[in-house]
C-alpha positions as CSV (number, residue, x, y, z in Angstrom):
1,X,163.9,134.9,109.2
2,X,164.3,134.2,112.7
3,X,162.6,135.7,116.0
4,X,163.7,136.9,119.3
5,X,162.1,133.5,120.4
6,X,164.0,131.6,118.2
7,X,167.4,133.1,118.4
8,X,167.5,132.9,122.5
9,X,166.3,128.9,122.1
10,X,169.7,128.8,119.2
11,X,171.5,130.2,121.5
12,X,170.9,128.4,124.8
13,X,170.7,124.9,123.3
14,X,174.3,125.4,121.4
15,X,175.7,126.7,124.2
16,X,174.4,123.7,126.3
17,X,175.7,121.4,123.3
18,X,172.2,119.9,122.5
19,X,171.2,119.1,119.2
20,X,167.0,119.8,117.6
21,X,166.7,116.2,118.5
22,X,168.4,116.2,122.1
23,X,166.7,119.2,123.0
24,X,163.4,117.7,121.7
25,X,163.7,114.6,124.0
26,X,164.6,116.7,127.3
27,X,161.6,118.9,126.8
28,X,158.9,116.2,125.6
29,X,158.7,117.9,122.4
30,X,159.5,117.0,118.6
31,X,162.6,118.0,116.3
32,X,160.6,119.4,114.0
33,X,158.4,121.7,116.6
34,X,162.0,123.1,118.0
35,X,163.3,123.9,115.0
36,X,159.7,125.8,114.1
37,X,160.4,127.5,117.5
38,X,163.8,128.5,116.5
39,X,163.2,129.2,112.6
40,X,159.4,130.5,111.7
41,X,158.0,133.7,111.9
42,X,155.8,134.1,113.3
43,X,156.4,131.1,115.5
44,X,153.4,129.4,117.3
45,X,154.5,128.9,120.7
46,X,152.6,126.7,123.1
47,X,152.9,127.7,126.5
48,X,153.2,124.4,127.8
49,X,156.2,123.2,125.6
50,X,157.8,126.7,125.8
51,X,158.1,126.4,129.7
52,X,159.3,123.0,129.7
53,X,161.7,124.2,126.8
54,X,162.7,127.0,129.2
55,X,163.3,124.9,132.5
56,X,165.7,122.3,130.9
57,X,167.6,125.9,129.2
58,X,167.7,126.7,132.7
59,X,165.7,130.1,131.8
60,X,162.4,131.3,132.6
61,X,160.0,131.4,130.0
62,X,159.5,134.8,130.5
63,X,162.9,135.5,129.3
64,X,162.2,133.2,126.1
65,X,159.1,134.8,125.0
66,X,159.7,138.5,126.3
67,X,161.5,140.3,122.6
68,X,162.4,143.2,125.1
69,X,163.9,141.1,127.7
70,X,167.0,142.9,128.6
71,X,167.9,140.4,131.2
72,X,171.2,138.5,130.7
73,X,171.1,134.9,130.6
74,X,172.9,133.7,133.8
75,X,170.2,136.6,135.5
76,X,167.2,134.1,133.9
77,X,169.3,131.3,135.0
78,X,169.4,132.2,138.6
79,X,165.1,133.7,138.4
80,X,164.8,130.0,137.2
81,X,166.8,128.7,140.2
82,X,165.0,130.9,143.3
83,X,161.7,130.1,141.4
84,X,162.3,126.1,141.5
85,X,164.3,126.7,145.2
86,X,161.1,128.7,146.6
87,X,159.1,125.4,146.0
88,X,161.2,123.0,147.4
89,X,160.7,121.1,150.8
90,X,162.1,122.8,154.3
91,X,164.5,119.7,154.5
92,X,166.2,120.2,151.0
93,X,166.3,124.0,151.1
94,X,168.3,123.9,154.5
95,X,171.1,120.9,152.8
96,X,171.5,123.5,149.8
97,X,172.1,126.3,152.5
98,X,174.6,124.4,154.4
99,X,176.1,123.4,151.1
100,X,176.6,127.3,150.4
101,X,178.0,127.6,153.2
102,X,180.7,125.0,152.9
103,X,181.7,126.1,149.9
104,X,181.4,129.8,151.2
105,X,184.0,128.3,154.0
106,X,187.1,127.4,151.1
107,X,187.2,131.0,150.3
């Protein structure tokens, strides 16, 4: 019996084409602890591997671990984005707004 947990991590990894063991490498983590993730209940989620989990799905982990998340995937995907943006230096944040903008231009 899967979770909410577990069915979002399914979900995102097959949709990014990663297998237990690919998604295990990217995210410093083991086959057998994603496949826990996606298939135990209860699963025992450690915060630490969930986020890392969550930032190379391109999510937050607040939409992995909330069951009531009502957020749609591409709306965690961009949360993710702004949240990794808002840290970045002056210098790169101003060549990702000019790139915006160029591509803003070809419309």
């Amino acid at each position: 019996m899967s979770t909410p947990l577990g069915d979002k991590i399914r979900e995102l990894r097959k949709a990014k084409g990663y297998t237990l063991d690919k998604l295990a490498e990217l995210a410093e983590s083991s086959k057998s602890y994603i496949w826990e993730l996606e298939n135990k209940n209860p699963p025992r989620p450690s915060a630490d591997k969930v986020a890392k989990i969550a930032a190379v799905l391109g999510v937050t982990t607040d939409y992995l671990i909330d069951p009531s998340a009502t957020v749609q995937v591409e709306d965690a995907t961009d949360t993710a984005f702004f949240r990794k943006y808002q840290n970045m230096d002056p210098t790169t944040k101003d060549k990702i707004r000019r790139m915006l903008d160029l591509m803003d231009d070809d419309k």
